[in-house]
C-alpha positions, 0 to 999 in steps of 0.5 A: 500500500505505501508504493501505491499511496506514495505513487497517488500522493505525487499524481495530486501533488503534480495535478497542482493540488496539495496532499493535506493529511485528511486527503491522504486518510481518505486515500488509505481508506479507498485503498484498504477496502474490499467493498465499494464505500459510500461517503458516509461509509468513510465518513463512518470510518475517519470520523474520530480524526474530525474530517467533515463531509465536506472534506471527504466529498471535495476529496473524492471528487478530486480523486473521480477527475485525477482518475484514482477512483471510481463513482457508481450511483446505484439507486439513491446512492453513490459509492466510491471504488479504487479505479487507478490500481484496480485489477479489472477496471472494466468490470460488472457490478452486482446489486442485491435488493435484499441485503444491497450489497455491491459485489464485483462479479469476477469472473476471467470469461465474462471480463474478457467478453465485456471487455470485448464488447467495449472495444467493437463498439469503439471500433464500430462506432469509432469512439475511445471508451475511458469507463463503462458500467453494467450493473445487475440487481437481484438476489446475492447467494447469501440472500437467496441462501436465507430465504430457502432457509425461512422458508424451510422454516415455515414449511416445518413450522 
């Protein structure tokens, strides 16, 4: 993480910004996570070093135009991901509406074909695609694991 926040640090530097210390916070908290974070999720998770919204949200919009990171609206929401050190960075999201969780599908053959289907459209239409989103909504594992389990429950009840 240091190589990578060192590396983020120079571009804001070099982009004329200052590196004040809440940015880097913020920075530590993008990098560190697994999950997609909302503002109030960082919020939530700088709180006791006294770093207002305001802050967190002049930051991450700093961040979305050097490119470090990634905005995802998703309903009424929107949730921040690493973009500049991400590993698939064109990848399909996932929305459960049970547990809203975002997941990251993963999967190497359907990458590679999404990733195939934004570069024929930038041949056919001839046009550069810097990002793209698809997002699927429905009913993680994990949820539909529950529901199969309370129903079971009501069968034997």
């Amino acid at each position: 993480m240091d190589c990578n926040l060192e590396y983020l640090k120079r571009l804001i530097s070099k982009s004329g910004h200052k590196v004040t210390p809440q940015k880097v916070l913020i920075l530590e908290v993008m990098i560190s996570s697994r999950h997609h974070l909302s503002a109030k999720d960082i919020y939530d998770k700088l709180k006791q070093k006294n770093i207002g919204f305001a802050t967190i949200y002049r930051s991450l919009n700093l961040f979305i135009e050097l490119n470090i990171i990634k905005k995802i609206d998703i309903d009424n929401t929107t949730y921040y991901e690493m973009k500049i050190f991400s590993k698939n960075p064109f990848h399909i999201h996932f929305k459960c509406s049970k547990c809203d969780s975002i997941i990251d599908i993963n999967n190497k053959d359907i990458n590679i074909d999404y990733i195939a289907i934004i570069r024929k459209v930038e041949f056919e239409e001839n046009f550069q695609i810097y990002d793209s989103d698809i997002m699927f909504t429905g009913i993680c594992d994990k949820c539909k694991e529950d529901i199969k389990w309370q129903d079971q429950q009501n069968l034997d009840g």
